[in-house]
N, C-alpha and C positions, 0 to 999 in steps of 0.2 A: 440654545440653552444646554447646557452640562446635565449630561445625566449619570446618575450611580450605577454602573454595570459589572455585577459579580460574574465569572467566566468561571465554570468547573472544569477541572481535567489544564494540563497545564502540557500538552502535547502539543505536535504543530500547529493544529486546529485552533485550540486555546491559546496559544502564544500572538497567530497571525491575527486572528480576531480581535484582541486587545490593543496590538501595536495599530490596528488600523483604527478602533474606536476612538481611541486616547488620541491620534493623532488629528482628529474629528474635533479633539476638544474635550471626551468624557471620563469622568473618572471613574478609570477602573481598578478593577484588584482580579488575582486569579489565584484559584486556590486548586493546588495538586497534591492527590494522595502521598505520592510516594517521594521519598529523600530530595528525589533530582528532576527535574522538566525533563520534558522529553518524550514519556510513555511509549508508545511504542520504539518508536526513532529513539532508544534509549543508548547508554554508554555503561559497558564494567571495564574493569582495568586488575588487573590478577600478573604480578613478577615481573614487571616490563614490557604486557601484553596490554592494547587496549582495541576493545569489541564494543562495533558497532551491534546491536542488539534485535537493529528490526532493518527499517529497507534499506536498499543498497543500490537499487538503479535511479541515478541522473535520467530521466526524462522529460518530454517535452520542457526544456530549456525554456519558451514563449512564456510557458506558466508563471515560472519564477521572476524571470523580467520585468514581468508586467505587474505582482505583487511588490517588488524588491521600486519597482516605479511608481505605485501607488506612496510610496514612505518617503519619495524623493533620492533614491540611488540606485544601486543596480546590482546585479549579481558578482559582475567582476570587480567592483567595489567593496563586495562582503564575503565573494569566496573564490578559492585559487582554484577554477576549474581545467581539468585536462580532459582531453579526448583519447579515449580508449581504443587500441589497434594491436590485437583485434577486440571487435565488440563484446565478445564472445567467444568458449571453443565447446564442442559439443563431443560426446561418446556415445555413441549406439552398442546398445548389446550384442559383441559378437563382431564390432567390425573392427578392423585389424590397424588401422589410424583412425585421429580424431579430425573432426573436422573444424577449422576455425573460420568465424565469419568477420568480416570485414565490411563494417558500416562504407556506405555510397553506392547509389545507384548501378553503375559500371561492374562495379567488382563485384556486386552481390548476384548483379544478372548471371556473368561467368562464371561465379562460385555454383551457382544451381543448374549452370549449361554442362558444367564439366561431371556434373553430377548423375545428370538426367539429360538425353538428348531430348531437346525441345524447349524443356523447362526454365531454359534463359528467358526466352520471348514471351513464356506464359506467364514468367515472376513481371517481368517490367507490363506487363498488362494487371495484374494481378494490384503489384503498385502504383499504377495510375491508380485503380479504384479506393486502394487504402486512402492514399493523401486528399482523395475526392473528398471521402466520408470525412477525415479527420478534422478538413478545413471547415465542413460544414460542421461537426461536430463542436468546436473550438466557437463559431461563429454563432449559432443559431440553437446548441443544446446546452455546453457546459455548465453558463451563465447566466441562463435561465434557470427564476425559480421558481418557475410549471405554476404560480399564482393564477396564471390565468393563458387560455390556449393561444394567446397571441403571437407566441413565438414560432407553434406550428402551424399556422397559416400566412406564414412571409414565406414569397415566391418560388424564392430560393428551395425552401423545404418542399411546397408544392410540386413543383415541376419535378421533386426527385421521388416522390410517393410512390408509384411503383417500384423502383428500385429500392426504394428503402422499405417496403412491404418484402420484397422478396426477403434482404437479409437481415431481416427480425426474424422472421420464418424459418428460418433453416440455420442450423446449427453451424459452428465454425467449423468442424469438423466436417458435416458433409462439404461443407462449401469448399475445403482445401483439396481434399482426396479426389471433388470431380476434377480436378486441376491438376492435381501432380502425381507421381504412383510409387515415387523411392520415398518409404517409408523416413529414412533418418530429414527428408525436406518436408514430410508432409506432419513433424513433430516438430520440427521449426516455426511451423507457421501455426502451430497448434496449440504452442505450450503459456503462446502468453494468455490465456484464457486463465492458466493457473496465477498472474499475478493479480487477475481479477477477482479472487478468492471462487472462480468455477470452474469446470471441467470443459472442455472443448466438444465434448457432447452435448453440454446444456447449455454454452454461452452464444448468444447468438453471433452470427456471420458478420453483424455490425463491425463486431469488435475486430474484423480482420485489419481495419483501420490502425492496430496496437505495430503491425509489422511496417507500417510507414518510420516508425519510432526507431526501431534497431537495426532494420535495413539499410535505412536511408538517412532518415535523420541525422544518425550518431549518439554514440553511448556516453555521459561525460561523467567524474569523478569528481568529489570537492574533496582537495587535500585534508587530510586531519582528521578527512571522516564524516560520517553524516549528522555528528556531533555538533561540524563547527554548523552546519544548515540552522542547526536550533538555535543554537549561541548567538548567532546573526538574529533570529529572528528574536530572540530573551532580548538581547543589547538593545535592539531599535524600538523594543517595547517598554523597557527600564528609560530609556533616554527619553522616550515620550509621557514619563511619568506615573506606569505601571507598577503598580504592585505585585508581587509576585512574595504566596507562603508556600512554600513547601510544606511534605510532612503532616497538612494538615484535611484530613479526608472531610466531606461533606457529608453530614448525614443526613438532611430532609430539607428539599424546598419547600417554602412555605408558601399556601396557597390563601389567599381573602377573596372569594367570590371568583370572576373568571378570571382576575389577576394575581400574579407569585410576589410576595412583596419582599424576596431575598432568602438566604438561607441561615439552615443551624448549621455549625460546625459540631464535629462528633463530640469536643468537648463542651459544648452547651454554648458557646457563646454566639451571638445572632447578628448578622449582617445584615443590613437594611439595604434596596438597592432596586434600582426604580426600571433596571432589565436583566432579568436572569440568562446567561447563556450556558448551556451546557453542552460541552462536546467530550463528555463523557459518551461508553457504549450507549447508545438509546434505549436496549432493552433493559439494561441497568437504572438508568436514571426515572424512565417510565414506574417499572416494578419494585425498586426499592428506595428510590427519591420522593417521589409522588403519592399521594393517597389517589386509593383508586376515583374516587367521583372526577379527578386531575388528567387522568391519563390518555391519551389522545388514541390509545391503540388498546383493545384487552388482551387479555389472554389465548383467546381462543385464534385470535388474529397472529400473535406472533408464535403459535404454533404448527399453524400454517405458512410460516417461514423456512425458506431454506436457507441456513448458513454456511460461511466462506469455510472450505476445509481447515480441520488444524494444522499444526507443524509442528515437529518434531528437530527445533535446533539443537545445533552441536557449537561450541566456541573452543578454538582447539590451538594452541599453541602449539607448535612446531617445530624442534631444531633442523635445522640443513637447510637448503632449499629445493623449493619444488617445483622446477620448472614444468611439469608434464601437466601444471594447473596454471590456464591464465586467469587473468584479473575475475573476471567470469568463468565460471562451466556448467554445461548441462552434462547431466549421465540420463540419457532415456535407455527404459526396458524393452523389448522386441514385443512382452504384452504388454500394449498402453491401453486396450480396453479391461483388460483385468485389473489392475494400475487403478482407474478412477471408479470402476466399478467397488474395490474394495475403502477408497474414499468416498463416494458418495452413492453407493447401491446401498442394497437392502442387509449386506454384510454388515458396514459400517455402521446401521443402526441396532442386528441384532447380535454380532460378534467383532466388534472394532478392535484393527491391529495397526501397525504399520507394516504395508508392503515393503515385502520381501522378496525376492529383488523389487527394490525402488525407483523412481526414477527421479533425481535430486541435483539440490542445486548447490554449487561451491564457490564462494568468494574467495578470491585470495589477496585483501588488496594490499597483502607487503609486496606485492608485483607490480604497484602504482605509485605507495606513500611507506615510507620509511619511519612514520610517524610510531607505526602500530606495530610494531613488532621489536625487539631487541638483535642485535646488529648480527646476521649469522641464522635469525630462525624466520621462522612465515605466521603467516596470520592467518589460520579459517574459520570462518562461515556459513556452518553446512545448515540446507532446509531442506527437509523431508516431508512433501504433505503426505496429513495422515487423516484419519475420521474427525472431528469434533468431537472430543470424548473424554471431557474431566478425567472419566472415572478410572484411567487408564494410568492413574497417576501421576509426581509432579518428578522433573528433572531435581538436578543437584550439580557441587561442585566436586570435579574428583571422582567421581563414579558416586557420591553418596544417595544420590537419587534413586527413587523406588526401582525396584529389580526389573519390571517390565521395558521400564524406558531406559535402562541404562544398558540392556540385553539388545535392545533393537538399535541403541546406536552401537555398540561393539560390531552389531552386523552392515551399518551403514560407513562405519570406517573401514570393514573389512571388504564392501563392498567395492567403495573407491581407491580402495587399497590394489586390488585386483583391477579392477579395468581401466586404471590409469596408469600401471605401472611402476606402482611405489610398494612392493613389497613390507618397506620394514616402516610402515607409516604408522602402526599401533604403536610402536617402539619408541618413538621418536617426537611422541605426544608428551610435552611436560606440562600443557595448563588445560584443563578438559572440564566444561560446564554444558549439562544437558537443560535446555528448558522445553515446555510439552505444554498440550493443551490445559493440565492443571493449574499451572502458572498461568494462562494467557486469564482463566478466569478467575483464579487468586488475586492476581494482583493487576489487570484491570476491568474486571466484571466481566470478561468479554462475554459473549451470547453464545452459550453451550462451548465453551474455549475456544471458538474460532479465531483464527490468526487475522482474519479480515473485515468483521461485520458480516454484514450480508453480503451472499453471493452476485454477481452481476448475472442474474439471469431474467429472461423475458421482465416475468413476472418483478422485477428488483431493477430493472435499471430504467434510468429519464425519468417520465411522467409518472413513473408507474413504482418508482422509489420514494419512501418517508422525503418528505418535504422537511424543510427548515424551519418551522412554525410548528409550534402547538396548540391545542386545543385552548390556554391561556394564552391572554392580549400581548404579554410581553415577556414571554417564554421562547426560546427560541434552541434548537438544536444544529450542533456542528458536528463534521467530522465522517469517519468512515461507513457509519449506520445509515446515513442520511445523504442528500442528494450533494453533488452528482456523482459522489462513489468513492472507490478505492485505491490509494496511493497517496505520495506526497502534493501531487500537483492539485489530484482534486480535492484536499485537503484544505489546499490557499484556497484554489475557486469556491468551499463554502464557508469558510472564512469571507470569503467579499459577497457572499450571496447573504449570508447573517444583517452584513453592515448595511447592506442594501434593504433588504427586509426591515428592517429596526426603523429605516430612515422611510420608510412608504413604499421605495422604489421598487417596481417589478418589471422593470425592463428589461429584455431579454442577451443582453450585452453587458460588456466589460462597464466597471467603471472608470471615467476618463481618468486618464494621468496627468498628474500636474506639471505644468510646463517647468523644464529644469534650467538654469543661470548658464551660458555658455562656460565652459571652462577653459 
């Protein structure tokens, strides 16, 4: 039977959950605050410049596949992907080259042997364990939705309990440092914790499983941008009969007893709609969607929350080119515990800045795609975490944004101005928009501006992260707040944890792909 399902927030989350309802058979509509789909994975375009606005790493590839094969096609079907060489290049404070890393097992062993004597032999042990965890991770945690403990008592998990006790217990950070002792490898294996919206002192050791991804894996790009990613997923949801409003913000779901019987739109008018889905921020939609008797969480619960640090973008048009930046860069500081201690210590809560020296990150993908940039200049990208900190005020175009944040990025251009090499790089900037933690919660609720929801820390990730379900029958939450976390991939995964939910299923696995027509 068809059912009416309003979808709020019209991000990846919101996009991938309708194309897979509708394709089910139900009719849906989705409704997005702002001009354009997208939200965070958003798109500007300023002089022949166009800026991807939020993520920017291709990962885990399987995720997409397996989404993109739920709708009957595939990735290479809906986006022109390359592989990135190198993965990445890295600068350390003070060392006199950069380092660039090259995805595959082989070369990434030599890249840390010629680094570190010894440290070949300890990375390839090191990623045995990654790919351990991930496989298990992928198999028995992503796609579960913790409804019930069934998932952690298959075998598989059993027999790794200890193991898997020790590295929930101990922090990524220690767990790399007993392992390597050249600081610029032991921030390599340290910093993805930061795309998990936490620090490598608070995220557990689990997560070393993320260096399976850029080591080994492989880094991939979809030409055109992470734009076309959504466009693909808008297209397959439009073709399955999807409604999609722009422009038009939600202002209260409507609650009758323990069920939501659809929403108001801010201008009064009322959609009726037999499953609400929102993947909207969750503390947003909780706090200002919902009347309190509705809320599945109170107050005092999600203050007791820790959130994903902010970030402090830069969108930076560029004449000349800049080779001395690949596709990727890391800039780490020589202090990384002062670095996160002034993002998530006790600084950040009573005196919030952005660190100075910072340790930050640069895309440059006119190094990949020709698309984004005008023939002659570069395209960047720059993200600076910083505290979660509204109050610290909101980016602009052109430098017009508040004095604070347009003062700290003059020092993050001058930063990588200086330790990459490119002297006249302030100079040479014709298109320049700052966005900050003001912006993340202007314009999409985020939870104290955080760049990411919630952090992935002990207490925030698996079992022990906001479920998909709310406290009403047919209520349901998607997206970064909520399980299994943060990025694009686990984004789809709760997009199919929603469909699954909606549908009774709480099995702890993918749902099956439908067999495709030989070609």
């Amino acid at each position: 039977m068809s059912r009416r399902v309003a979808v709020i927030g019209g991000g990846i989350t919101g996009l991938a959950t309708a194309a897979l309802l509708a394709d089910r058979g139900d009719e849906v509509a989705v409704f997005e605050a702002l001009p354009e789909v997208g939200g965070r994975a958003g798109s500007w375009e300023q002089d022949g410049f166009r800026f991807d606005t939020g993520p920017s790493w291709y990962l885990m590839p399987e995720v997409f596949e397996h989404f993109f094969a739920l709708l009957g096609t595939s990735a290479a079907e809906q986006l022109d992907l390359v592989r990135l060489d190198p993965a990445y290049r890295v600068y350390g404070e003070g060392d006199p080259e950069p380092l660039d890393i090259v995805s595959g097992r082989e070369v990434a062993v030599a890249t840390f042997e010629a680094r570190e004597k010894g440290a070949g032999r300890t990375l390839a042990k090191y990623l045995d364990s990654a790919k351990e965890i991930y496989d298990l991770a992928v198999s028995r945690f992503l796609y579960d939705p913790y409804v019930t403990w069934r998932g952690l008592t298959h075998r598989d998990v059993v027999r790794r309990l200890p193991q898997l006790a020790k590295l929930l217990l101990t922090s990524l950070s220690r767990h790399v440092d007993a392992r390597f002792r050249d600081t610029l490898l032991r921030q390599i294996l340290g910093y993805p914790a930061v795309f998990l919206g936490s620090s490598p002192y608070d995220a557990p050791s689990l997560y070393h499983l993320m260096s399976h991804l850029d080591l080994e894996d492989g880094v991939l790009y979809p030409q055109g941008g992470f734009t076309q990613l959504i466009a693909a997923i808008e297209r397959l949801a439009r073709e399955r009969g999807v409604t999609i409003r722009t422009g038009t913000p939600v202002a209260e779901i409507l609650v009758d007893g323990d069920r939501t019987t659809g929403i108001r739109l801010e201008g009064g008018e009322v959609i009726e709609a037999d499953v609400v889905v929102s993947t909207a921020d969750m503390h947003h939609t909780e706090t200002a969607l919902l009347p309190p008797e509705a809320r599945t969480r109170d107050q005092k619960w999600w203050d007791a929350r820790v959130a994903s640090p902010g970030a402090l973008l830069l969108l930076l048009g560029v004449e000349g080119e800049l080779p001395q930046l690949a596709h990727h860069t890391l800039l780490f500081t020589k202090d990384w515990a002062a670095g996160f201690d002034a993002i998530f210590g006790d600084e950040a809560r009573t005196a919030p800045r952005v660190p100075d020296p910072a340790s930050i990150y640069v895309c440059r993908p006119s190094a990949t795609d020709a698309t984004v940039a005008p023939p002659g200049h570069e395209n960047l990208f720059v993200l600076v975490p910083m505290p979660a900190a509204p109050e610290l005020g909101r980016g602009g175009v052109d430098g017009d944004g508040d004095a604070g944040i347009e003062t700290a990025a003059d020092a993050v251009i001058a930063q990588i101005a200086s330790w990459t090499g490119i002297p006249d790089l302030a100079d040479r900037i014709r298109v320049r928009r700052t966005i900050s933690p003001g912006d993340f919660a202007a314009d999409f609720g985020a939870f104290r501006g955080g760049a990411l929801g919630l952090a992935h820390t002990l207490r925030q990730s698996a079992m022990f992260r906001p479920g998909n379900r709310s406290k009403l029958t047919n209520l349901f939450y998607g997206g970064h707040s909520v399980l299994p976390g943060v990025g694009l991939p686990m984004c789809l995964i709760s997009a199919e944890l929603i469909v699954k939910l909606i549908d009774g299923d709480t099995a702890t696995g993918k749902l099956s792909e439908p067999a495709r027509a030989e070609r």
